[in-house]
N, C-alpha and C positions, 0 to 999 in steps of 0.2 A: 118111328122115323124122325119125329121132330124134336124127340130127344135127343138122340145122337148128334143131329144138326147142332142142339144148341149146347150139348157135350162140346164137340170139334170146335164149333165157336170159342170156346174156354179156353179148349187147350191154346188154339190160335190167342187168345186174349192177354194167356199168361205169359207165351214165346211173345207178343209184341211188350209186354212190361219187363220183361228181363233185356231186352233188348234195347230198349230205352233208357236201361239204370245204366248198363254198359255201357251205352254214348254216353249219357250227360256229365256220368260223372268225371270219365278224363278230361271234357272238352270243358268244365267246369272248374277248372283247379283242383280234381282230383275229389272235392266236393269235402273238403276239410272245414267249412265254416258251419256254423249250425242251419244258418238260411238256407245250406245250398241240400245241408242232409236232409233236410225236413222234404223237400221235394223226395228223396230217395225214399224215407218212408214211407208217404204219403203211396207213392207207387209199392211198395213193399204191401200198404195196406187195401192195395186194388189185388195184387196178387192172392191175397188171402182169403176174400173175400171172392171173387173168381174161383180159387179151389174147394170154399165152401157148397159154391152150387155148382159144383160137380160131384161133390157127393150129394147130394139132394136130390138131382134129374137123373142121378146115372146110378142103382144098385147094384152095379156091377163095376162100380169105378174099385180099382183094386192099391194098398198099398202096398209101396217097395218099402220095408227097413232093412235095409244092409246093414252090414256091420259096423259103418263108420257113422252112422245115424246115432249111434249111442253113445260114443263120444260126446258130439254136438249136442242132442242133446243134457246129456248129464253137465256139460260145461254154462248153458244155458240157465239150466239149475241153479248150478254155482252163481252166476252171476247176482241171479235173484238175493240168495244166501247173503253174497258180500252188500249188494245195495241196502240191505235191510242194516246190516250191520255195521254200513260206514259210516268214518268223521263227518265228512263232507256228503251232504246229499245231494247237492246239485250235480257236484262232480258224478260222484256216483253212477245216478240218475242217468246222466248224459250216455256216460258209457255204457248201460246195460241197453237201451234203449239199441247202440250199436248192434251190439251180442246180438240181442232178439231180432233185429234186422237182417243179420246175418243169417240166422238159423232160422229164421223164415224165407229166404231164398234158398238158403241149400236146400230146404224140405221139398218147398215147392218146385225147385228145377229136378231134384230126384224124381217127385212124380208124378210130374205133368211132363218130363221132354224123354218119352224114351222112342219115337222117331228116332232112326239113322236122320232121317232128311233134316227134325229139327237141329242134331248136335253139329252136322254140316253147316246148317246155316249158322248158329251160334260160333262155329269154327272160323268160316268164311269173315261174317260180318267183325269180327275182332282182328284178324290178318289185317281186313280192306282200312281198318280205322286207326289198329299201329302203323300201317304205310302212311297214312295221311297223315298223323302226326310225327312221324319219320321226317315227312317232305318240309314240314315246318320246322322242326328243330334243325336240319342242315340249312334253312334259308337263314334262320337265326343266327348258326356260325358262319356263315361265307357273307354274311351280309353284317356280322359284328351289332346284330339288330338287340338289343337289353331291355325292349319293352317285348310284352306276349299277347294276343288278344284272345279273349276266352269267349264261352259262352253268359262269364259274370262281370264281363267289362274287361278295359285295358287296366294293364301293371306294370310294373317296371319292377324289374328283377332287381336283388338283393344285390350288393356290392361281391358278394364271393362266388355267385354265380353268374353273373357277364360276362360275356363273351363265350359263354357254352349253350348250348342247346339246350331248351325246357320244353318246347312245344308249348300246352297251355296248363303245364304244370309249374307253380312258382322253384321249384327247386328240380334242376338237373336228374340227381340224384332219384328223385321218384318217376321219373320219367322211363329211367334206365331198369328201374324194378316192374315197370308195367312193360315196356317194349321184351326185356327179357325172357317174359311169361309167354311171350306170344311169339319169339323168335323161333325154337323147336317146332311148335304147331305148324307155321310155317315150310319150314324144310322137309316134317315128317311127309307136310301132304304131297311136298314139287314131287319128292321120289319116291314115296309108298301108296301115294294115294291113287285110287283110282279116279282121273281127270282128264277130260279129254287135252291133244295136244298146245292148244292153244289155253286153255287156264291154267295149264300147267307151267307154261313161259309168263301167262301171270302171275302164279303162284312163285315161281321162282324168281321172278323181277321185284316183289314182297320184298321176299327174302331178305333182298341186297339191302333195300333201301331198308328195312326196320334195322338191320346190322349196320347201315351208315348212320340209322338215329342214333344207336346205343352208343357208334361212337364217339360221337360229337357233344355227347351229354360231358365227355371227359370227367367220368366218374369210376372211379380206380373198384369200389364195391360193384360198379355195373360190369364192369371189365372184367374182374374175377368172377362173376356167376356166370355171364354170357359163357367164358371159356372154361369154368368148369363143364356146363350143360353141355357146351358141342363139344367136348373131349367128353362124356358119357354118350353121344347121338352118334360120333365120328365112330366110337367103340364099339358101337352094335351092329352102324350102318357097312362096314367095312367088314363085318364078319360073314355078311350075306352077299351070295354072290352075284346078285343081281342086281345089287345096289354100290359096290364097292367104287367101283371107275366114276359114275355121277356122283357118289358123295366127295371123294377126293379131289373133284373139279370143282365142288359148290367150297368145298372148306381153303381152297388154294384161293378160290374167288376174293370169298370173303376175308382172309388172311390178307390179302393188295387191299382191297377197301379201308381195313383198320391202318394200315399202314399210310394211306396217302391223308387220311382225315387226323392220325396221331401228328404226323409231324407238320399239317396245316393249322392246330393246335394253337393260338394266341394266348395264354394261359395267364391267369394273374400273377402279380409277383410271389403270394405266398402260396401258390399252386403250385408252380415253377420251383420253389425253394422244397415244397413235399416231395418234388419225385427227384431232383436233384441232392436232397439231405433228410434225405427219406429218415438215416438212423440217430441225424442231430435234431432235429427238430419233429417234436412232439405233437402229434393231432391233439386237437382240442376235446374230439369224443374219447381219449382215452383218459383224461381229465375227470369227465362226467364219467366212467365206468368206477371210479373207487368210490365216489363216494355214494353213488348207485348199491356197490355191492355191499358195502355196511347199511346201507337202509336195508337192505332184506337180511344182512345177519341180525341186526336189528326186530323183523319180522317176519322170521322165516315159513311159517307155516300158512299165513293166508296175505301175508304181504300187508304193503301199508295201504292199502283202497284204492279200489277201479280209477285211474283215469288221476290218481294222486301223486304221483311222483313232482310233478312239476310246482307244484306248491309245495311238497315236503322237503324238497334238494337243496333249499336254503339252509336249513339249519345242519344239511348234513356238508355242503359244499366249505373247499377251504379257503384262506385269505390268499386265493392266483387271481391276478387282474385278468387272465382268459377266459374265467367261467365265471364274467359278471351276468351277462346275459342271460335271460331265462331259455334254458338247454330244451322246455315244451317236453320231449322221449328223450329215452337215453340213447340212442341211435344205437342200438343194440337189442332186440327186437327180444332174445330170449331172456336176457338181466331186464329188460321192462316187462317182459312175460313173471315172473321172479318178484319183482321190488311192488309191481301191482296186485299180482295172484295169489303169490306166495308157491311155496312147493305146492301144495293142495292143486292150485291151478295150473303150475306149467306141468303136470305128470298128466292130467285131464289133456291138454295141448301133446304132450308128444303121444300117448296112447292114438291121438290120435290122427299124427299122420302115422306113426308105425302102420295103422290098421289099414291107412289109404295106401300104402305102397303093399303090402302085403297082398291085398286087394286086388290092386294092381297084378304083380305077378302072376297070384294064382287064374285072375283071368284072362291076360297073356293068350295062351293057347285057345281057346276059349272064341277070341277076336280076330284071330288070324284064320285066311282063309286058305283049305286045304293046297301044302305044295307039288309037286310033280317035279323028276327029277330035272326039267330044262330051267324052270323059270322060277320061282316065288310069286305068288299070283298077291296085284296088289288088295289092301283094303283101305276103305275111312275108317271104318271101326279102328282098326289096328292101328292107323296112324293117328288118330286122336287120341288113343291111349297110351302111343309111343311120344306123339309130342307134347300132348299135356304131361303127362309124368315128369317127363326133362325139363319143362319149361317150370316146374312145380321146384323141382331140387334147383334150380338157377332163383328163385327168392327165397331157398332154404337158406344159399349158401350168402346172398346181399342182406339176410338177414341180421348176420355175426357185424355188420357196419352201418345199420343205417334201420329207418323206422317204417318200412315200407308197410309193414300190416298195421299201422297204425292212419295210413292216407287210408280210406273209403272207398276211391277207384282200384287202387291195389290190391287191398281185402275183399271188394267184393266180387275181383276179378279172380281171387283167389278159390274164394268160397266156391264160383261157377263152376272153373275147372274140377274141379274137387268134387263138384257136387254129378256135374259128366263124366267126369274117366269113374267116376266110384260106380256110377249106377250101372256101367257095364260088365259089374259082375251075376249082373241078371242074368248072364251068358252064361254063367260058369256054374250057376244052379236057379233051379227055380222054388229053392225052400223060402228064398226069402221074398215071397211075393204071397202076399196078405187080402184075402175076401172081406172086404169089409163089413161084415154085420151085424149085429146088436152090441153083441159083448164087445166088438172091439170099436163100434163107429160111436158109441157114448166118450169114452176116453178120449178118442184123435179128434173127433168134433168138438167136444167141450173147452179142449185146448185152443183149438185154431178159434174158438168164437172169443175163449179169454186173450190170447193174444192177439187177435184182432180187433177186438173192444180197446184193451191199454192202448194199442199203437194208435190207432185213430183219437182216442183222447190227448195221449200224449203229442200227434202230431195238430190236432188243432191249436191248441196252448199254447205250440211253439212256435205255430204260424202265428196266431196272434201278435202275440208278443214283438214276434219279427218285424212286423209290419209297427209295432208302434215303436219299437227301438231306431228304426231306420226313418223315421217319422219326425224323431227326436234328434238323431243326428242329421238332418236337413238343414242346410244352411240358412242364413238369417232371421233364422227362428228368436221371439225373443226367448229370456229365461223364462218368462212365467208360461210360455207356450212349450217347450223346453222339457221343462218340470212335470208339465201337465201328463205329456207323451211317456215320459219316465215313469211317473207315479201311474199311470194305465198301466203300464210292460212291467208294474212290478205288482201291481193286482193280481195280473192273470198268471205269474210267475214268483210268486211269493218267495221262493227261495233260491233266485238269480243273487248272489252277492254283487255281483258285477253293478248290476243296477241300480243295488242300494247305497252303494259307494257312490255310482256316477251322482246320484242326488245330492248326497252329503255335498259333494265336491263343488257342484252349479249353488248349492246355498255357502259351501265356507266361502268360492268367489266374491258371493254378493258382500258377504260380511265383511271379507278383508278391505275390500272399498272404503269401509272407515267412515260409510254415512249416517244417519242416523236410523236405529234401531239394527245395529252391526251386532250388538250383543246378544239379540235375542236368534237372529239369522245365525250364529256359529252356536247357540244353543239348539235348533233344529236338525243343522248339520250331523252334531254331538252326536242327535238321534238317530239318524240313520248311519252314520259311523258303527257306531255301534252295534247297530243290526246286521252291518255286513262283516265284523267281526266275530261274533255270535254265530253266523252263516258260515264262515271259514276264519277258522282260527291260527291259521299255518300261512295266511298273505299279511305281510307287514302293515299294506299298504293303510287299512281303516286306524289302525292304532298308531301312526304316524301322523293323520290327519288328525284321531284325538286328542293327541299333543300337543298339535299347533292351533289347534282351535282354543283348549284351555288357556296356552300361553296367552294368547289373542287377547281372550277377556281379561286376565290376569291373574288368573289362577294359576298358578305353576306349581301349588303342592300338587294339585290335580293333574296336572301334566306329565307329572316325573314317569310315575309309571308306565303310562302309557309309551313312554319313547323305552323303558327298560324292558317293556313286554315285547315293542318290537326289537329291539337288538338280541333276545332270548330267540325270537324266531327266524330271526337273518342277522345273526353276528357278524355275516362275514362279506355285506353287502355295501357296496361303496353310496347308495343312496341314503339306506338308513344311518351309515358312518356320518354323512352329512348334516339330515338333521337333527339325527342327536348335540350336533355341533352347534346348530341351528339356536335349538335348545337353551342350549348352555350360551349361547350369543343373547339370546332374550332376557335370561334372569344375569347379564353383565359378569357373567365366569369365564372371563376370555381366553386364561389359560386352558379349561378343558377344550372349551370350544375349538382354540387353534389346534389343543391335541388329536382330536375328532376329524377337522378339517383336513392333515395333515396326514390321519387313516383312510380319510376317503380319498385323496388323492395318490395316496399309495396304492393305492385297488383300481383305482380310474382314473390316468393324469390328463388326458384330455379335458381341456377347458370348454369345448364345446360341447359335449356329451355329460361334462361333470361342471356345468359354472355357478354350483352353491357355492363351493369351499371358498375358490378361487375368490369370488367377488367378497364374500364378508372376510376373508382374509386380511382382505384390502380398508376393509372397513375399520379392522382390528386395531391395524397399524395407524391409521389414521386419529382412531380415537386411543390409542398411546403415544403418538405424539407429546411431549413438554408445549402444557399451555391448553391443548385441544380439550376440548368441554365433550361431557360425557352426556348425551340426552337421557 
């Protein structure tokens, strides 16, 4: 008896930690910084840890492997394979750390939530938390509001996203890939679910408002999946005769909704000019997709490395002043599936939703409950399998425009669904439900103890770290206090480039000051430059400062290189255009210099955003003047 007790306990243990990754991370900014994922695993690794002693107190705790199980894991796998074998191992690192986060939720929500009551609640509680971040993103457009308050502080939204809806997502756009997901669920339950009448008019008041968030994000990708998904739900629900009059009135409803928030719409000027010269003027993400797709013809088979594209796109990106910016995904979800994976990985990826729709279908009949020729008798099962699935092809489809499975709320809002509608093909047969005993609790145990040993390593490290990095950027710190927090965060995290850089950069500061012992300070610098090039050899940035640090002391044979190694890795970037110019301003070559300047401001004419050229331009002229002395 007090087994069982402390069984149920579990389960209840594990339903309140999935339930807690699902709030925090939308109300979190989507939980895209490492500070904020570390919490997510940290709870990943309460989960794990949780399912361990459930197999321990309970010998009859039994495992589900469905068919989609073996996707996930076999991609799992993969991830391992490419980490072991990539450029970058931090990057790497970061991402598989994702993967295994992922695949340790799907596991554990497969088989610890197979309650009807817990997928209800799991149901319920993401409806009740899209409404509420629904209610804020329309106060954000009727109020013209461009700051967002999270659970990680206030922000103030991006110039191209003002004036639109984000709730407490930094970009619109992922806002409208998570409400998306949850809109079907919704509607499946107003009119298929069994609810009494009054949650039903709650459920259907949901409804509206997460469909007034989606449209208020004015995101043309959110636009297209929402109305793909309810033109597949309108399709079904209309075919059933006991649903067809209530869905006609809900989809008429929501048809006036999009319509009164489209044309209340405040839209920026180059928002405005997209849907007005939609076929003259060019999205910027279609920019980033060429030179996207030659990095994977480039590496077609296992792609250029986990979580690598964004450091690799310089050398592939061309001389357009549009795609100065670092692009971070290709906002194109299956070419970053591709340019990271490789084929190897995105065939792993589609295997394995084919297998979740598949899944799907066959257990269809299965979740429905028996009808009678007056009525169609409603179900939850049924509607959680009818509206997750729809809700699932509505981020297939904002997939083809935008990086949605790359935010953490979204993926691991993804992963749930996924890991719910699949598990109720337990319905449809009970071969795949597994006695766990000797020969099979050695294998599934050994694993969940090694994946739950790495995560918890790896998440204290990066809690560490967190806290000394965040420690380090605290205001009025001196440098030596500064340095100190730095050189901690790069102990515990040896192979952070970021870090080693930041160091270099607080000592080249101290040097360029020009006090005494500036020489030996830009020869420390040197040092850690260097290690964060060696760390990541594909970011210009350490080999830019090795440059200038050279030139500094006076070395400029020593320098040359260093600016040629980065114009090899970002040829077509208007910074390193700069200092290369820079360069050549130091050893008194003023023609290349102005040539260089002259490149960088063809890429970047903004003097505010670009005021290297601009100011030693100035210099140039000054010092060609007839008469003017040359220092």
């Amino acid at each position: 008896m007090d087994r069982e007790r402390v069984d149920s306990w579990c389960e209840n243990a594990i339903l309140g930690m999935v339930l807690l990754i699902l709030v925090f991370t939308p109300l979190a900014i989507g939980a895209v910084l490492p500070q904020q994922f570390v919490i997510v695993q940290w709870l990943c690794v309460g989960m794990l840890l949780t399912w361990l002693i459930r197999f321990f107190i309970n010998p009859k705790h039994r495992l589900l492997w469905i068919p989609l199980s073996w996707p996930v894991l076999i991609f799992a796998g993969y991830a391992v394979i490419r980490y072991l074998t990539a450029d970058v191992e931090f990057l790497a690192r970061q991402e598989l750390l994702r993967v295994l986060v992922y695949a340790g939720i799907f596991f554990a929500v497969v088989n610890n939530m197979h309650r009807q009551e817990t997928t209800q609640i799991l149901g319920i509680a993401l409806i009740v938390l899209a409404m509420l971040l629904s209610v804020y993103a329309v106060f954000q457009f009727l109020t013209s509001s461009d700051d967002l308050l999270s659970l990680w502080g206030e922000f103030t939204k991006p110039d191209g996203y003002k004036k639109r809806g984000s709730a407490t997502f930094i970009s619109p756009n992922n806002l409208a890939g998570y409400l998306e997901m949850v809109l079907p669920l919704a509607i499946a339950f107003t009119l298929t679910g069994r609810f009494s009448p009054v949650q039903k008019i709650f459920l259907g008041y949901a409804s509206l408002v997460i469909f007034a968030g989606i449209s208020v994000t004015i995101s043309r990708g959110g636009w297209l999946a929402s109305g793909v998904s309810l033109a597949a739900l309108l399709f079904y629900l209309v075919r059933q005769r006991d649903y067809w009059k209530r869905a006609l009135v809900v989809f008429v409803v929501l048809a006036a909704v999009f319509t009164f928030f489209f044309f209340r719409a405040e839209m920026p000027p180059n928002r405005v000019e997209r849907f007005d010269h939609a076929i003259e003027v060019e999205d910027v993400r279609f920019q980033i997709w060429g030179p996207a797709y030659q990095m994977w013809k480039d590496h077609p088979w296992f792609g250029v490395g986990p979580a690598h594209f964004d450091d690799r796109f310089r050398q592939y990106r061309g001389p357009k002043p549009e795609i100065q910016a670092r692009p971070e995904r290709v906002h194109n979800d299956y070419l970053n599936t591709l340019v990271d994976w490789g084929l190897a990985g995105a065939i792993i990826v589609l295997a394995a939703w084919v297998i979740f729709y598949v899944q799907a279908f066959r257990s269809w009949r299965f979740v429905q409950r028996s009808q009678n020729d007056l009525a169609a008798k409603r179900s939850n099962k049924s509607a959680f399998v009818l509206g997750g699935s729809v809700g699932l092809l509505a981020i297939l489809v904002h997939s083809f425009f935008d990086f949605n499975m790359h935010v953490p709320a979204n993926a691991i809002l993804v992963i749930t669904i996924m890991a719910l509608v699949g598990a109720h093909y337990r319905f449809a047969t009970e071969r795949h439900w597994h006695t766990v005993r000797i020969g099979l609790r050695i294998p599934v145990v050994s694993t969940l103890v090694l994946l739950f040993g790495y995560l918890s390593w790896q998440s204290w490290r990066l809690s560490r770290e967190s806290i000394a990095l965040s420690r380090a950027n605290a205001t009025e710190l001196t440098v030596e206090a500064r340095l100190a927090h730095l050189k901690k965060a790069i102990g515990i995290e040896p192979k952070n480039y970021e870090t080693a850089f930041a160091i270099g950069e607080e000592l080249r500061w101290q040097s360029f000051e020009g006090e005494d012992g500036y020489e030996q300070l830009a020869r420390q610098a040197i040092e850690w430059f260097q290690r964060a090039a060696a760390l990541n050899p594909y970011t210009p940035r350490p080999l830019i400062r090795l440059g200038m640090c050279f030139d500094w002391i006076g070395d400029h044979k020593a320098a040359a290189p260093w600016f040629d190694k980065a114009r090899a890795v970002d040829p077509n970037g208007y910074r390193t255009r700069a200092y290369v110019g820079w360069h050549y301003f130091q050893i008194k070559d003023y023609q290349q210099a102005r040539h260089w300047f002259q490149q960088s401001t063809a890429l970047l004419a903004d003097a505010k955003l670009n005021p290297i050229p601009y100011s030693y331009m100035k210099l140039i002229e000054e010092r060609e003047k007839p008469g003017a002395i040359d220092p």
